[in-house]
N, C-alpha and C positions, 0 to 999 in steps of 0.2 A: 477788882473784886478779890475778895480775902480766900484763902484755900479753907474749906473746912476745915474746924478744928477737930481733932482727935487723937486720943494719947496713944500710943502707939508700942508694941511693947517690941522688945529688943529683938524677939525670934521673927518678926514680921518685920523687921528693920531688914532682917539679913535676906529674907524671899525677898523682901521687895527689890533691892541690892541687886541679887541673882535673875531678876525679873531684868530689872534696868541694864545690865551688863549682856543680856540673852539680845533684846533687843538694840543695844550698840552699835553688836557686829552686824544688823545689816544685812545680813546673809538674804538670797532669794527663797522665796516661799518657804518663809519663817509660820508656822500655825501657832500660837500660845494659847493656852487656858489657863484664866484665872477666876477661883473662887472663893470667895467671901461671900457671908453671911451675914454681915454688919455692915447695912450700908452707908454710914457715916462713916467710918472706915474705906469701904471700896470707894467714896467719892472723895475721900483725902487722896488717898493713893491715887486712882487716876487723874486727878488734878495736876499731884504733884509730877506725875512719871512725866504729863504734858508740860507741866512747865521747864523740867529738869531738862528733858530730848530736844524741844524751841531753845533756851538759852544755852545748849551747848552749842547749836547746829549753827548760829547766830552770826559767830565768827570763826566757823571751822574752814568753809569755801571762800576765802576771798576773790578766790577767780571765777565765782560765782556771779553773772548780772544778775540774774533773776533771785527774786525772795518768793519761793517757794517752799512751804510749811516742810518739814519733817515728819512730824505725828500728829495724827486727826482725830475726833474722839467722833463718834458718832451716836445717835441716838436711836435701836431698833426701832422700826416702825410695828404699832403691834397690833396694827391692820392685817396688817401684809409682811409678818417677821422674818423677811429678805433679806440676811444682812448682804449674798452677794450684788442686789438688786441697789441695796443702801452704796456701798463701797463706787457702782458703775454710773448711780447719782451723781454722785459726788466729782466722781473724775469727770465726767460731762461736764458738771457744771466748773470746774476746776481745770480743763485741759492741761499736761503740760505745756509748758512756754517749747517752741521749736528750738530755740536758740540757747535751750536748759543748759546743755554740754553735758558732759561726764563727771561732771564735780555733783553735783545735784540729783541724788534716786530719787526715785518715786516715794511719796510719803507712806509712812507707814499709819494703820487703823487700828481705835482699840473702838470698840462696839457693846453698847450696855445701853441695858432696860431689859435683859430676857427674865431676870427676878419680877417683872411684871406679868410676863403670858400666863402664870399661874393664875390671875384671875380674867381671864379672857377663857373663850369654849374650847372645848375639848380638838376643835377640828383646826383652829389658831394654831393651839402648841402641838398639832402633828404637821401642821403646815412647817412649822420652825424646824422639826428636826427633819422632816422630806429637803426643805432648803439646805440643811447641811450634810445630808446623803450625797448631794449632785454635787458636792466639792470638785471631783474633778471636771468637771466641764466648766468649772470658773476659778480655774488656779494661774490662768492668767493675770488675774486680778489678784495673787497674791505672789505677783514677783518677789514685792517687800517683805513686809510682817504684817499677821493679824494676830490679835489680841482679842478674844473673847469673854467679856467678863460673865458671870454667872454666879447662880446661890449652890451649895452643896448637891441640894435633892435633884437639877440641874444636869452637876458635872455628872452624878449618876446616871441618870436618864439620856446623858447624849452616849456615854461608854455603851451603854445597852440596846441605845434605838436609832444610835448614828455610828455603825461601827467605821465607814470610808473617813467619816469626819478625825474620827478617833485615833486611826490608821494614821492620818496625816500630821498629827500633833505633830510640834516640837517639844515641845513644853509644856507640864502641868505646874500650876503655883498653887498651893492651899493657903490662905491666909488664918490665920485663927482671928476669932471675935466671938461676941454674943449676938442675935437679932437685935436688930437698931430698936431702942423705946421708942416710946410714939412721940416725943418731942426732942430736937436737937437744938441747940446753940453753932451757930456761925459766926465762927472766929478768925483769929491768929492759930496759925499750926505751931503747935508747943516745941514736938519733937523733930520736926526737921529743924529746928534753928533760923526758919529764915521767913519773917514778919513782913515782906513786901508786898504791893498789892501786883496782882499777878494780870492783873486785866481779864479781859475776853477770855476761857477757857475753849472756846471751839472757833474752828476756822471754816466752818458752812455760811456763817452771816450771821447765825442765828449767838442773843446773850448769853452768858457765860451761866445767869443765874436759871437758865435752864438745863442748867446740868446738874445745878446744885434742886435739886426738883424737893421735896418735901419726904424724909422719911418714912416706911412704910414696913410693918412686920410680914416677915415674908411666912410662906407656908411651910410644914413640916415636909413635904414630899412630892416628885412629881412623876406625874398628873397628881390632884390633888382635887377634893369632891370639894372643896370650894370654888373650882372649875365653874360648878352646876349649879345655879341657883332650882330650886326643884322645892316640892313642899313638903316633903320629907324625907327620914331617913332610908329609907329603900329607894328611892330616884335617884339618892350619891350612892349607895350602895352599889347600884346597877352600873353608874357610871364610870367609877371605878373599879370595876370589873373589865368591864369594857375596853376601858383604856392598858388595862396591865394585861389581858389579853392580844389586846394587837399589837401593845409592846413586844413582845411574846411571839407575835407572826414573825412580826417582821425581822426579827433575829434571823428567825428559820427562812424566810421567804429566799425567792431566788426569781430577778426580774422585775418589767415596770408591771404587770398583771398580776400580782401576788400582792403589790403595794396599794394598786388603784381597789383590788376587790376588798381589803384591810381598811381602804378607807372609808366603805361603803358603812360600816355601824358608828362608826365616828361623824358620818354626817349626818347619818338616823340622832342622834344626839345634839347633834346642834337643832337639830328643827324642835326636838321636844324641849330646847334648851329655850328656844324662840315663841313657843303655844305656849309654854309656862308664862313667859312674861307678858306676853300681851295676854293671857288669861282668859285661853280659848277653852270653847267646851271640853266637856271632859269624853265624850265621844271623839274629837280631834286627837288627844294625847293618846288613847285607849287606842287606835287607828296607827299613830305613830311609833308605838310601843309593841302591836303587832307586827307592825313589820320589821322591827328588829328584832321580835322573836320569831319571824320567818326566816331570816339571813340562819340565826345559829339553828335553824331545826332541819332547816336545808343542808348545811355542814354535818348534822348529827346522824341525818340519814345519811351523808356521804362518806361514813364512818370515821367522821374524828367528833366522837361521843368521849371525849376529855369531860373529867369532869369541872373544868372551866366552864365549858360550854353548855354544857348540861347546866352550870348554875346558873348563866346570864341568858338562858332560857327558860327556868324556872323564873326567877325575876321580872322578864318583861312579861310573862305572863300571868301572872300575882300583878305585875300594874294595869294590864287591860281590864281582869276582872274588876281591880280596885276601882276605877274609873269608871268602868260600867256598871259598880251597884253603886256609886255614889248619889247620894238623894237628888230627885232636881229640883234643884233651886228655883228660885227666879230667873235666874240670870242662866242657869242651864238650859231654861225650856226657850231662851229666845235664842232667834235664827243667829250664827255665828257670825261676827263681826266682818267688814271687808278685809281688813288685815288678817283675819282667823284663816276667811276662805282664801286668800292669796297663799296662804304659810303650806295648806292641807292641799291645795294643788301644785303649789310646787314640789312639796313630799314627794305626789304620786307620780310627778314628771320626771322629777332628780334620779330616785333611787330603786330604778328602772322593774326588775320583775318580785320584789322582794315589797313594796312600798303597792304593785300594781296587786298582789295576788290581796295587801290589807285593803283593798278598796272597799271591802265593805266586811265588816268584821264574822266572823263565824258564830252558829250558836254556843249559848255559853255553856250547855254540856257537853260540846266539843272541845270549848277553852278545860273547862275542868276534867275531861280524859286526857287530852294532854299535858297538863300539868300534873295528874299522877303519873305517865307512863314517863315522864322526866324521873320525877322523884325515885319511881322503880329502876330506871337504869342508873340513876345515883347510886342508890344500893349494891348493885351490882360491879360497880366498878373499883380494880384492884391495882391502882396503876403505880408502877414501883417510884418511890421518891415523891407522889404526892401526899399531899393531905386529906381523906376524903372524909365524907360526915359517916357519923354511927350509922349501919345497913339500917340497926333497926331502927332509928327515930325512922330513916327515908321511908321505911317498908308501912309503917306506921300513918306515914301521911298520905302515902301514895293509897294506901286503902280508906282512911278517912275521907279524899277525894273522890275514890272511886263511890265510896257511898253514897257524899253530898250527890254526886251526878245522875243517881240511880232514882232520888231522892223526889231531882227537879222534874223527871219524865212522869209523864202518864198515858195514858190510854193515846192519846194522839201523836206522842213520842214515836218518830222510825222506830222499827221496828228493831234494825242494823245499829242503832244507838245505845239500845238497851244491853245487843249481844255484845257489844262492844267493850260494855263498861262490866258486865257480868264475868266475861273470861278473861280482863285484865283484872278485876277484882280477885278473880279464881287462886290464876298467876301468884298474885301480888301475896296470897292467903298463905300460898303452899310454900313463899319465899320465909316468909317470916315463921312458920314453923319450921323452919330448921333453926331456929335463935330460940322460939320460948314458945308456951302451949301448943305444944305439936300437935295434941289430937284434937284440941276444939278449933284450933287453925286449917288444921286436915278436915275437918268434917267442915267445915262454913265456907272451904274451898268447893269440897262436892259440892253444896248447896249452890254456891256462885254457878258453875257448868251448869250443872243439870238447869238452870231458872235459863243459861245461857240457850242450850238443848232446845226448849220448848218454844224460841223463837226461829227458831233455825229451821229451814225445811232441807232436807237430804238432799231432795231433787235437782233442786235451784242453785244449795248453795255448797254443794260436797264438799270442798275444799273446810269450809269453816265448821262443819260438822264434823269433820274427820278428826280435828285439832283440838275442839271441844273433847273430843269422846276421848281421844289419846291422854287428854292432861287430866280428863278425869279418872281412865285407869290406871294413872301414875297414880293421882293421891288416894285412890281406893292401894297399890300396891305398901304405899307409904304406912297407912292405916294400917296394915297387917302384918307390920313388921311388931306394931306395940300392943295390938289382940286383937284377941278374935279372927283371925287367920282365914282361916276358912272361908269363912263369910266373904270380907273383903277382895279376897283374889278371886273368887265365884265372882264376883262384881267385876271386880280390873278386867277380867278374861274375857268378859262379854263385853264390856265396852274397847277393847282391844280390837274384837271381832265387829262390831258395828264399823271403827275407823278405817276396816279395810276395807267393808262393805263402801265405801264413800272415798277411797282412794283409788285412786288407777295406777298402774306400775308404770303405764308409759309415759305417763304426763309424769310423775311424780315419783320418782323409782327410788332417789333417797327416804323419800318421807315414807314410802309406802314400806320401804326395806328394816328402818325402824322402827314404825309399827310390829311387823313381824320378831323382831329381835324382841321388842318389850313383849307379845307376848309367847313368845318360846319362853322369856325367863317367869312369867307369872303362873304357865302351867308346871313350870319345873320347879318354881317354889310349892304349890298346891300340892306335887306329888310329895313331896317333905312333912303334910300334914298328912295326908290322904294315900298311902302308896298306891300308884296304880299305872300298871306298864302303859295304860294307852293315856295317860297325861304327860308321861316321857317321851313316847313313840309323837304325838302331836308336838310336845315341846321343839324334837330334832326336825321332824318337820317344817316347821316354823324357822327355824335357823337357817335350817337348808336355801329356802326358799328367799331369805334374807341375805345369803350371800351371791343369790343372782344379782342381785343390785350391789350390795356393798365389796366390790371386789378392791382387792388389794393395790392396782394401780388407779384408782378413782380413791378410796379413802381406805387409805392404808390402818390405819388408826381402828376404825371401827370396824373393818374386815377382821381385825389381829382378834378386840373382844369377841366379834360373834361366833368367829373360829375356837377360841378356848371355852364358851357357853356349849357349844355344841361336843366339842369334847367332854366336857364337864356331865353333860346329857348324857353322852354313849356310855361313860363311867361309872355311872349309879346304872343304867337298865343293865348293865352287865352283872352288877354285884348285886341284883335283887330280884328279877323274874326269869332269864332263860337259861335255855337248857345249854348244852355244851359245846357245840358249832355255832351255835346264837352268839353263846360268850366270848369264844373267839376274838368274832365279826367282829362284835361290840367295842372288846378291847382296843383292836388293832385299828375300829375307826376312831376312839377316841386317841389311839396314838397320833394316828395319822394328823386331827387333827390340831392335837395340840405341839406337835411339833410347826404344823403352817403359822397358829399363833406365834409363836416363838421366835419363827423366820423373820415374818413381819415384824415384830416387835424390838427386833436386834436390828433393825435399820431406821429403827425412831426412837427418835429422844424419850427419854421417859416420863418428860413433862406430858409429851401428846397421850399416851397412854391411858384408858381406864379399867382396866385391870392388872392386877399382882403377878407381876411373870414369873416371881420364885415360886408362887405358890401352883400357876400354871405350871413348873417344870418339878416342881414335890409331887403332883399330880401324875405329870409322865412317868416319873421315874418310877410310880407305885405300879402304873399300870405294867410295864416292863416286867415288876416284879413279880405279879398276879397269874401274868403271860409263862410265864416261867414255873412257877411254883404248885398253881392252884391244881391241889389232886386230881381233880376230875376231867383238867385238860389236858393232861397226860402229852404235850411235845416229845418231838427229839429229840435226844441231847444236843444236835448242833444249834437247834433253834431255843432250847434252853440257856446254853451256854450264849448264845447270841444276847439274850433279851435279860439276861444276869447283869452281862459286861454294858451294857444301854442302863441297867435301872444303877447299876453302881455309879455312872460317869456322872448321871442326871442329880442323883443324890449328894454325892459328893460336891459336883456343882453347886448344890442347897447352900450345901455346908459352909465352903469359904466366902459367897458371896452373900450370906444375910445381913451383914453387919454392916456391909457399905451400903445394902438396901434399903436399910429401915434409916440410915442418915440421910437418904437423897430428900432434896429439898426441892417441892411440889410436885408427887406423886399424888394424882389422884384416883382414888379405889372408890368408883362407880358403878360395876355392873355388882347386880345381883348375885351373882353363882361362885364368883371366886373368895377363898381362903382371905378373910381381911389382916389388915400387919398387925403386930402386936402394938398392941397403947403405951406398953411400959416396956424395961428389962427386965421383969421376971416374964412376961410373955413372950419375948424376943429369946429369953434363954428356954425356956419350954418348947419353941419352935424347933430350933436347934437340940434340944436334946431328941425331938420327935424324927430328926431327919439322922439322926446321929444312930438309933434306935433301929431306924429300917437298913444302916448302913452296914451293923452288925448281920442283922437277917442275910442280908444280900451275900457277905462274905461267909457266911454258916452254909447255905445254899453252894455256893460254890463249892465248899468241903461234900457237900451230901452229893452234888452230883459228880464232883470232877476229882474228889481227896486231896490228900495234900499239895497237891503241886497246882490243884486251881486257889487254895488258902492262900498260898503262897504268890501267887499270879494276885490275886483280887489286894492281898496286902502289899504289894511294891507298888499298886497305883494309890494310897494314903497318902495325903503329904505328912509330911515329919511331925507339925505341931499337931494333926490330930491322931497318929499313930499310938503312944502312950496310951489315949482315953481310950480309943478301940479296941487295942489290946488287953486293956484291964474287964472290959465287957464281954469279949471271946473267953 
């Protein structure tokens, strides 16, 4: 039989050359990879490479008895895409001769057909590249050389999802070509020169003309949604997701239990690969499509809420619904086929508690709460170097969902169904008003709770009324930031005070301790419209009370803001209702305090942070200054001079460090009470001029209390570059 024909251009003369020369030497556990995309091409070439290796080998041993092949070509089975299973076949069936000698190695393998597993199931082509992970446990069997031929999207896929395999390479060969047309000519080889008939191309038993098999265009990529026949575009969608996720495990993976649970959504896909074609009910798919959006909701709550995962949970469950409002046909309303009901029980036997928990599908306003509370943590997610979708289309559908669900209940709807979809609706309202219509967002969030409220009983069910009441005196706080003031926090404040009425500190002392925080800060915003000592004096109480739970070695972070809130508290009743040992106090607890912030805060990152430390320490240092200065409270000079030299250091500290502050990259400025940064640089330099300003005061004050020689004292601690400007102000 003739070698296919095909032309051949001169730079794939030279791989091929370097291919043939790789394999000469023989060498023990030779691995090659070769890929080509033109498979009239790859079957000239390995035709030729087998006949070129046979007629040299021919008469290289003459003190060879035995005729024992050189190079064998193999054909993957793409059953079972084994090639070491293929290779151990073959020598079985091929033993060497006893009496081989030393003149005679072990033949060498080249192995092709994997450009076909692209249209075979998804759990085929993981099976392929699992077989070529366990290389070392069958590298006895490549004493010789193996040769692996392959299409492009291929040699990618095995670099990525067989890295032992890839480890072990010898050699990679790229051949250049086009994908084969769909019809070839079998000829005379033009460019090797040499027209003889070559015979038998394989040494299994099996004809030569099956190797020459009929061209075939291969796929763009793999995995590849041609994998999956499915009846539409979201079943490849899902599929391939699927697959370049567990691509994606098993990079990361470490062990045979990382790989076996990896395989678990890949076999979920072969069965619905299997009820698609035998064209089972659509309750069987919807069944099948739940349990693999069990496995990823299982993961999500085990905190890898990637938004991979998040989408191919979204997906399988967009296909349950789809299947379950699909009209029923004729052929829907009868009882499932025997092959239907074999495919739907082996489901629930194979894929153990994931397949066992779909056994019988959820209602569908559960599927549809679920599939908004995906969409919402979509939105939410900010994960560096991926791709994620626009927050607001997520926030958008997660609330159009949450409607539809609201929509399906009625009077005989649980009761728990309705709270359920009301204060994820709430949620989902007060998310997307921070992107666009804040206040009609903000108000149809109230609406959400409070409809949530009215199903809820205190009694029974504290914990969910606590949560309700908390998120709704967020959005009544939120409200009052853009009018109407008053009102709004009057609102927040009483349902602040409801959520602890239904909190416990001991069961719940986090939750219960930021209730208290939120509302210290809503009466301490009220006092801003409304001056009034006893909405401060409650404010600091409320804080107080907050830092019996939020302490500094349990959550450092939220200890620092409630410590500078409380500070921030003492700072204003000082400067607005009491008398003159009242002030003091005041002062020296909001020192007090805001130095604790400070403390905490200089031993975390300033990503964990929500509140502004500079503006916390422009704060101290005023207070320092107040302590010192304010007429009426009349100190000592030592205790003046004390709280001078503290507000100068604190100030001055302002000074050099605003500039690195307002650069740091993700500061977030969350609580209510502190100084927010400036938006631009005439803010940023306003800041700075304000702290530059008190810096003056502070060193005047030193002359008024101490003369020259404290002016003098207070200006040797200026650094250089701001000495000039200070000087020109004195």
């Amino acid at each position: 039989m003739s070698i296919p024909s095909q032309k051949v251009s001169s730079s794939n003369k030279q791989i091929y050359q370097r291919l043939k020369q790789a394999i000469d030497l023989n060498l023990r556990r030779q691995i090659f990879i070769a890929a080509c995309d033109d498979l009239c091409l790859r079957d000239c070439l390995a035709a030729r490479l087998q006949a070129e290796l046979t007629a040299e080998s021919a008469g290289s041993n003459p003190r060879s008895p035995i005729d024992y092949p050189r190079f064998v070509s193999l054909e993957l089975d793409l059953n079972d895409p084994n090639p070491w299973g293929s290779l151990a076949a073959w020598l079985t069936k091929h033993p060497p001769p006893q009496n081989m000698g030393i003149y005679s190695p072990l033949p060498g393998f080249q192995i092709l057909g994997a450009e076909h597993l692209t249209r075979h199931s998804a759990a085929v082509q993981w099976s392929f590249l699992s077989y070529l992970r366990d290389i070392e446990a069958h590298l006895q069997m490549c004493e010789s050389t193996l040769l692996l031929w392959v299409s492009r999207p291929w040699l990618s896929s095995i670099e990525q999802s067989a890295p032992e395999f890839w480890q072990w390479r010898t050699g990679v060969f790229e051949f250049e070509g086009e994908p084969t047309p769909a019809k070839q000519d079998f000829g005379r080889s033009e460019d090797f020169g040499n027209s003889e008939n070559l015979g038998n191309l394989r040494d299994n038993g099996d004809s030569g003309d099956q190797l020459l098999r009929s061209p075939e265009s291969e796929q763009s990529s793999i995995p590849d949604s041609a994998s999956f026949p499915a009846p539409d575009a979201k079943s490849i969608e899902l599929a391939d997701l699927v697959l370049a996720t567990a691509s994606e495990d098993e990079l990361e993976a470490e062990g045979d239990a990382a790989s076996e649970d990896n395989f678990l959504p890949l076999q979920t896909l072969q069965y619905i690969e299997l009820l698609q074609e035998h064209q089972c009910c659509s309750e069987a798919l919807a069944l099948a499509y739940h349990s693999l959006g069990n496995y990823y909701r299982d993961r999500i709550l085990g905190g890898e809420s990637s938004p991979q995962n998040l989408t191919i949970a979204i997906r399988a469950i967009e296909q349950v619904i789809a299947y379950l409002e699909l009209d029923a046909s004729s052929q829907q309303n009868q009882p499932p086929t025997e092959e239907c009901a074999r495919l739907i029980s082996q489901l629930t036997q194979n894929l153990t508690q994931y397949a066992e928990e779909s056994n019988s599908l959820p209602p569908m306003d559960d599927l549809i709460n679920d599939l908004g509370t995906f969409y919402w943590m979509l939105s939410r997610d900010r994960t560096d170097g991926v791709e994620v979708p626009d927050p607001v289309s997520c926030l958008e559908r997660s609330i159009a969902l949450y409607i539809e669900g609201l929509n399906r209940t009625d009077a005989e709807s649980a009761p728990q169904t309705r709270v359920r979809l009301n204060k994820n609706l709430g949620i989902a309202l007060a998310d997307l008003a921070r992107y666009q219509d804040k206040t009609q967002n903000l108000q149809q969030a109230v609406a959400a709770y409070q409809q949530a409220l009215l199903d809820l009983d205190p009694a029974t069910e504290p914990q969910q009324c606590a949560a309700a009441q908390n998120n709704l005196a967020t959005a009544y706080w939120h409200l009052a930031q853009d009018g109407e003031p008053i009102v709004y926090l009057k609102s927040a404040i009483a349902a602040y005070t409801q959520a602890l009425s239904c909190y416990s500190p001991e069961r719940e002392p986090l939750n219960y301790a930021g209730v208290q925080n939120n509302l210290g800060t809503a009466c301490w915003n009220l006092a801003q419209h409304e001056p009034s000592e006893l909405l401060l004096v409650r404010a600091i109480e409320a804080y107080r009370e907050a830092l019996k739970y939020r302490t500094r070695e349990l959550v450092p972070a939220a200890a620092a803001a409630t410590y500078n809130n409380l500070a921030t508290a003492y700072w204003h009743l000082a400067n607005q209702f009491q008398q003159k040992q009242a002030r003091i106090d005041s002062l020296q607890q909001a020192i007090t305090a805001y130095e604790a912030a400070l403390d905490i805060a200089r031993k975390l990152d300033r990503a964990q942070l929500t509140f502004d430390t500079l503006a916390a320490r422009n704060n101290l240092g005023l207070a320092h200054y107040q302590l010192a200065t304010a007429p009426d409270l009349a100190l000592n000079k030592a205790a003046q001079t004390s709280h001078l030299d503290a507000a100068l250091h604190h100030l001055l500290q302002v000074c050099a460090e605003w500039g690195q502050h307002l650069n740091d990259k993700g500061l977030i400025y969350g609580d209510k009470l502190n100084l927010q940064p400036p938006a631009n640089s005439q803010a940023a330099d306003d800041c700075r001029q304000t702290a530059l300003s008190y810096i003056v005061k502070t060193i005047r004050a030193f002359y008024s209390e101490c003369g020259l020689a404290g002016q003098n004292l207070a200006l040797s601690k200026v650094p250089g570059d701001l000495l000039p400007e200070i000087l020109r102000r004195l």
